[in-house]
N, C-alpha and C positions, 0 to 999 in steps of 0.2 A: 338795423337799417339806419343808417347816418343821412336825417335829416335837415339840411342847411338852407337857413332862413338870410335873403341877401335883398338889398333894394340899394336905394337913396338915403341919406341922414333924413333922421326924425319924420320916417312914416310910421314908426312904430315898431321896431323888427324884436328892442330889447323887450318891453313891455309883452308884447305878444307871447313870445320865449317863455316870460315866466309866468303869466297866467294860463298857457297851453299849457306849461306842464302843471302847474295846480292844476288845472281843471283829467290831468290821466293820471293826478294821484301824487306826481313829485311834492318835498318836502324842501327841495334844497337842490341848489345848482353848485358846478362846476364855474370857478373864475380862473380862468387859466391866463397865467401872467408868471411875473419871475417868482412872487409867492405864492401858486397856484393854492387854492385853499375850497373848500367847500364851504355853502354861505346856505344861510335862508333864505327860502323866497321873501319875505322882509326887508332883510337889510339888503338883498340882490335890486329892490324896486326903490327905496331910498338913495343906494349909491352908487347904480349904473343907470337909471330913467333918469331922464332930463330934455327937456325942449333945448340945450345947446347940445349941434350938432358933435361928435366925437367925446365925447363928456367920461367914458368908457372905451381905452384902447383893449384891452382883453377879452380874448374868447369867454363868450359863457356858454354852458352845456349841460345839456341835464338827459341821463341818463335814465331809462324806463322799460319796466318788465309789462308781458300781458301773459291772461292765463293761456290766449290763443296762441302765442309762440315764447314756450315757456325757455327754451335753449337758448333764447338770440334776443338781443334790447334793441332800443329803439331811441339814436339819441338825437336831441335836440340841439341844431348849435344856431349861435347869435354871430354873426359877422358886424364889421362896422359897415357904416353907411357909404356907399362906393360914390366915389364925386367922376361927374360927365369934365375930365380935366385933372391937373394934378395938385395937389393938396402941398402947401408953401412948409408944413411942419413936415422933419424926418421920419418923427414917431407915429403919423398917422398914416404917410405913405406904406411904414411899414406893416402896420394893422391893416391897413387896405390890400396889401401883397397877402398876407396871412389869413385873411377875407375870401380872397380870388383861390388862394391853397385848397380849403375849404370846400370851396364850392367846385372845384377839380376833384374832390373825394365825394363828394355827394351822391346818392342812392335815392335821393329825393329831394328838390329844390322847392320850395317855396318863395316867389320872388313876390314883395313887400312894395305897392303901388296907395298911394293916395290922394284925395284930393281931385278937386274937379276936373273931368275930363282934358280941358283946355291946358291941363298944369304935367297933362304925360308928355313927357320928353323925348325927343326920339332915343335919347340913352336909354328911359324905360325897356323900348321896343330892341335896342341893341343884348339891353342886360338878359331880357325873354330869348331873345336869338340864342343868346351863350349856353342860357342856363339848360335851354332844350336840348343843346345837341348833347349837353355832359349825361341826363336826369329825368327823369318822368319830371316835369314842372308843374306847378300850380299858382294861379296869379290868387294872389290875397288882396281882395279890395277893402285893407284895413280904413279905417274910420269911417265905413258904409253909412252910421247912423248919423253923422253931418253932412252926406249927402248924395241922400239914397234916390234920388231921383235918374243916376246917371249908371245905375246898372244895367242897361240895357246895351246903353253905348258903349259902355265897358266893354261887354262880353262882345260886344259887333267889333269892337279894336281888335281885342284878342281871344278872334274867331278858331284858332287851331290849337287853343288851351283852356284848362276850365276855370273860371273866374268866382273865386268863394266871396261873399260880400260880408265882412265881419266887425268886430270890433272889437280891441284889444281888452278896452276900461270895462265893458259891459259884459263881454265873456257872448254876448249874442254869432251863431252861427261858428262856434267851438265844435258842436255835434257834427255839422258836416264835415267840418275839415277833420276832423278826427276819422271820420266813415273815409273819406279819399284817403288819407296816409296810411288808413289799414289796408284799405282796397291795394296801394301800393305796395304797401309789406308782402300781403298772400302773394302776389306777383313774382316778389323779388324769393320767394321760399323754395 
């Protein structure tokens, strides 16, 4: 099942990517670029996380076996941050295109939301539109634990999809989202 994780710049989509897959056992991602190369989770969090938005134009992806569907993986991909308007660099329009690809093969969307209610954009509520009609979706209310008071209103925004309240740095509420993208998998069997 091809998992693709999409939002905004810097809510967290790279970080996310590579502590979900540490946390279902990966060792090591996929940098897909002209030197496509497999990396540690390590040096993947050193030289693709970064608070400047596009700081990493290449896919990252991390591929994952379980015991419960031993025949078929389960892969993780990172897109870049998709900007409400068009991006002044060549190379980041073209990661943005390669983004959108992406998330046009997706089997399961996770769309990447944070920050105080007042800061969802309606591009948010467009990128939820998109991602639902391609994808089983799932809203990730990454950086919950800065400000957990607004899950409520979260899930009242986006009443027609399930809203996981998590945290990339702290790994808190990994278990559910892992229980939804399985619950998707058996679906998708």
């Amino acid at each position: 099942m091809r998992v693709v994780l999409v939002g905004r710049p810097n809510v967290g989509k790279t970080l996310l990517l590579i502590n979900f897959a540490a946390y279902l056992g990966a060792t090591e991602i996929t940098r897909e670029d002209p030197n496509s190369a497999r990396i540690s989770l390590e040096q993947a969090r050193r030289e693709c996380v970064s608070y400047v938005a596009h700081k990493h134009l290449a896919a990252l992806s991390a591929g994952l076996t379980s015991s419960k569907f031993p025949h078929r993986g389960m892969i993780l991909v990172d897109t870049p941050g998709i900007l409400d308007g068009v991006a002044e660099e060549a190379a980041v329009r073209q990661a943005i295109g390669r983004g959108l690809e992406e998330l046009l093969r997706a089997q399961a969307i996770l769309v990447v939301v944070t920050g105080e209610l007042d800061d969802l954009a309606s591009f948010d509520d467009a990128l939820v539109e998109l991602a639902s009609r391609v994808a089983p979706t799932i809203i990730v209310d990454n950086k919950a634990d800065m400000h957990p008071t607004n899950l409520g209103m979260r899930r009242q925004h986006f009443a027609d999809h399930p809203v996981l309240p998590l945290s990339a740095v702290t790994r808190r509420g990994f278990r559910e989202l892992k229980q939804r993208l399985f619950a998707v998998w058996e679906t998708e069997e």
